[in-house]
N, C-alpha and C positions, 0 to 999 in steps of 0.2 A: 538700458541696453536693448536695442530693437532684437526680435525676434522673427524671423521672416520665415517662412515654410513653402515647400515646394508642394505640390497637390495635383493627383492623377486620380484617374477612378476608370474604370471599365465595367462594365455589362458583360456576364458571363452564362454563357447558357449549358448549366448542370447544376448538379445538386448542391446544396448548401454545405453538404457534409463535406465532400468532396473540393470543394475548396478553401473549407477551413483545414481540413488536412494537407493542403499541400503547402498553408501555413504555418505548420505548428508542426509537421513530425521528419522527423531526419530523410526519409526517402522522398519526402515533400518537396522540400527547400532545392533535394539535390539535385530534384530534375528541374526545375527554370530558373537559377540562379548562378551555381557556377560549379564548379569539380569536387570543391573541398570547402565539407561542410562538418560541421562537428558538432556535438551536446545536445542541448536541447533540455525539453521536458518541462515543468509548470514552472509557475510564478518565481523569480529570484533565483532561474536555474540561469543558464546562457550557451549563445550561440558561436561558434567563430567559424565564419565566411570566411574564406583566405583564398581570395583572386591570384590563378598562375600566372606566375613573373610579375604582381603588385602587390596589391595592399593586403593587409588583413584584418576586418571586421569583428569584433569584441561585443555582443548585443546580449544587454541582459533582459530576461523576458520580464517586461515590468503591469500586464496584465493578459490573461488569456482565457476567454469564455465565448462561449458561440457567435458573440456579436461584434467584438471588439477583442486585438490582438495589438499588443503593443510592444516596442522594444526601446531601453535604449542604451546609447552607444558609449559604449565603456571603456572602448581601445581600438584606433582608427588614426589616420591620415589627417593633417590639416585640422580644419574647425568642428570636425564631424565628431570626436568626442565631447559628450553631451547634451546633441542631437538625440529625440525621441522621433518615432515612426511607428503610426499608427493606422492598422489597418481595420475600417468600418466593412461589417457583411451586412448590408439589408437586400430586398426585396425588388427587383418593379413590377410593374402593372403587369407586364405578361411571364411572369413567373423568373427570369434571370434571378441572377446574383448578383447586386449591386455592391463591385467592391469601391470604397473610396479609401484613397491610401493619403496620408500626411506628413509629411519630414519635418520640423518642426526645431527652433530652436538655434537656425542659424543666424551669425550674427550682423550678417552683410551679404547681399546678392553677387559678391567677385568669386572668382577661381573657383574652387570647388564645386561651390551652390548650383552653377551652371552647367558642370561634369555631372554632377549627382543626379539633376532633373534628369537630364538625356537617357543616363544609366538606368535610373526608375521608372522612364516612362516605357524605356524597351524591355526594360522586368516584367511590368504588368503587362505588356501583351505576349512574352515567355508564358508568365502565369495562363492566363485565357487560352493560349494553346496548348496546354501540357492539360487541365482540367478540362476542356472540352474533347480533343481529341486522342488524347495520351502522348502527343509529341514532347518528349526531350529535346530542349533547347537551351542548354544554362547560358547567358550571358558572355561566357569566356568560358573557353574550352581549350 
């Protein structure tokens, strides 16, 4: 069964805390992603994203430590249950936060896979401007 994954990454310039927090904790999520966010909390706990007037997202947190945050998808639209999405925190040279994000686990590059990149890659720069500057931006409002 192929496995194809979608992959973004941005350069963020603040602190590391600070954007592992706007992964992992409720008031995080809410401001660059979308309205309605729910749950949360460690390992085996779960998330649900629920997009006004679409989908709604089901993500179990399937690891979470300073380096490495991971989710995956448990109740969703189309092919995306069972999709994992994982997001890397490293370092660069001039002090940023190198996030590298990965969707993982889809089984064909049609319909969705293609909606999802576009989705994910306007996420990640939601993310980068809510952690650098404190703009609220969710994705759908």
């Amino acid at each position: 069964m192929p496995n194809h994954s979608l992959r973004h990454a941005v350069n963020i310039a603040a602190d590391h805390g600070k954007v592992h927090n706007a992964l992992t904790t409720l008031e995080g999520l809410k401001a660059w992603t979308m309205a309605e966010v729910s749950g949360g909390g460690g390992v085996g706990s779960k998330w649900s994203l629920k997009y006004p007037n679409g989908p709604t997202f089901i993500w179990e947190i399937a690891a979470h430590d300073d380096h490495e945050i991971a989710w995956k998808c448990v109740e969703g639209p189309g092919e995306s249950k069972g999709t994992t999405v994982t997001f890397n925190l490293g370092k660069t040279p001039h002090g940023r936060v190198h996030l590298s994000f990965d969707h993982a686990g889809w089984p064909h590059q049609e319909g969705n896979f293609a909606k999802c990149n576009s989705l994910w890659g306007m996420m990640m720069h939601h993310l980068k401007g809510y952690v650098e500057k404190g703009k609220v931006a969710p994705a759908y409002s």
